[in-house]
C-alpha positions in Angstrom: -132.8 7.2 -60.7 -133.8 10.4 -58.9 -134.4 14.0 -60.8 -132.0 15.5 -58.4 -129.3 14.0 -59.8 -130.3 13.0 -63.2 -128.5 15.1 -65.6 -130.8 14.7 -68.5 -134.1 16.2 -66.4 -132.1 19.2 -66.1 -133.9 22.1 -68.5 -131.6 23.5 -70.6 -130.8 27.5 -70.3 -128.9 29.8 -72.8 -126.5 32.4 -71.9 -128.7 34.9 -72.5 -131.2 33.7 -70.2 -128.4 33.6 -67.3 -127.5 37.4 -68.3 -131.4 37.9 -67.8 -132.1 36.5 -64.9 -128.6 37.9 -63.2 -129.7 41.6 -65.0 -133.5 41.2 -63.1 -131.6 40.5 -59.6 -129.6 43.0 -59.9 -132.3 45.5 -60.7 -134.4 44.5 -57.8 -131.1 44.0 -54.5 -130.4 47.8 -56.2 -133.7 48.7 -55.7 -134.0 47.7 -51.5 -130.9 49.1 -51.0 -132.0 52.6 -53.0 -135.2 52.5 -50.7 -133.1 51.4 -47.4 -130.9 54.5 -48.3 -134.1 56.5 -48.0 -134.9 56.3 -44.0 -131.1 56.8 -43.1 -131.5 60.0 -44.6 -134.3 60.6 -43.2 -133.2 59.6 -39.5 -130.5 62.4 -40.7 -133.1 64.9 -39.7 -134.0 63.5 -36.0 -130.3 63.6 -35.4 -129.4 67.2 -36.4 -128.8 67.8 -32.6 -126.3 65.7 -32.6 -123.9 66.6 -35.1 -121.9 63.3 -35.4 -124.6 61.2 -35.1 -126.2 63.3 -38.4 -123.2 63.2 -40.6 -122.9 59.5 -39.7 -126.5 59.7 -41.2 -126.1 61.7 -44.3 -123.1 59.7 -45.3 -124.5 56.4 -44.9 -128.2 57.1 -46.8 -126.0 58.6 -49.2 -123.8 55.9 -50.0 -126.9 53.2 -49.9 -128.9 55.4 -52.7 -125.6 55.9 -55.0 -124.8 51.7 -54.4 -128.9 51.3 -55.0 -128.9 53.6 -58.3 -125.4 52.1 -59.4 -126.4 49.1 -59.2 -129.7 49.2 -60.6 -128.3 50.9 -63.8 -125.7 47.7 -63.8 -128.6 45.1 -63.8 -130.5 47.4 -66.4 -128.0 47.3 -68.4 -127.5 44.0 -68.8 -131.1 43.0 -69.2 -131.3 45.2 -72.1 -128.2 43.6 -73.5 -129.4 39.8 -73.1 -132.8 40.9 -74.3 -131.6 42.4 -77.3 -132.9 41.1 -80.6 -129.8 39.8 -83.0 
């Protein structure tokens, strides 16, 4: 019978080591889009002569470093919760 479908190869995971592993991907998609937020604000400034254009910016590199840093601070959170000694 092959592994793929063998249910008794499977290794087994706890819970806690979902929460983990969810808490670390977290931490790291908030992390790219935290540093993607960086260079739209930046692009901000090579657009100030076109007002629209630079509030379109500033909006959008905003929003991408408070959905990076909320984010983040979710998956941290949860890490330290699954990796909390009982």
């Amino acid at each position: 019978m092959s592994q793929a479908i063998d249910k008794d190869v499977r290794e087994k995971t706890s819970d806690n080591d979902m929460d983990k592993r969810d808490g670390e991907t977290n931490i790291a998609v908030g992390l790219f889009l935290f540093v993607l937020g960086i260079p739209v604000l930046l692009g901000t400034f090579w657009a100030l002569d076109r007002p629209h254009a630079a509030f379109v910016n500033a909006v959008c590199g905003g929003v991408l470093l408070l959905l990076g840093a909320g984010v983040v601070f979710h998956g941290w959170r949860g890490f330290r919760k699954a990796t909390k000694k009982k």
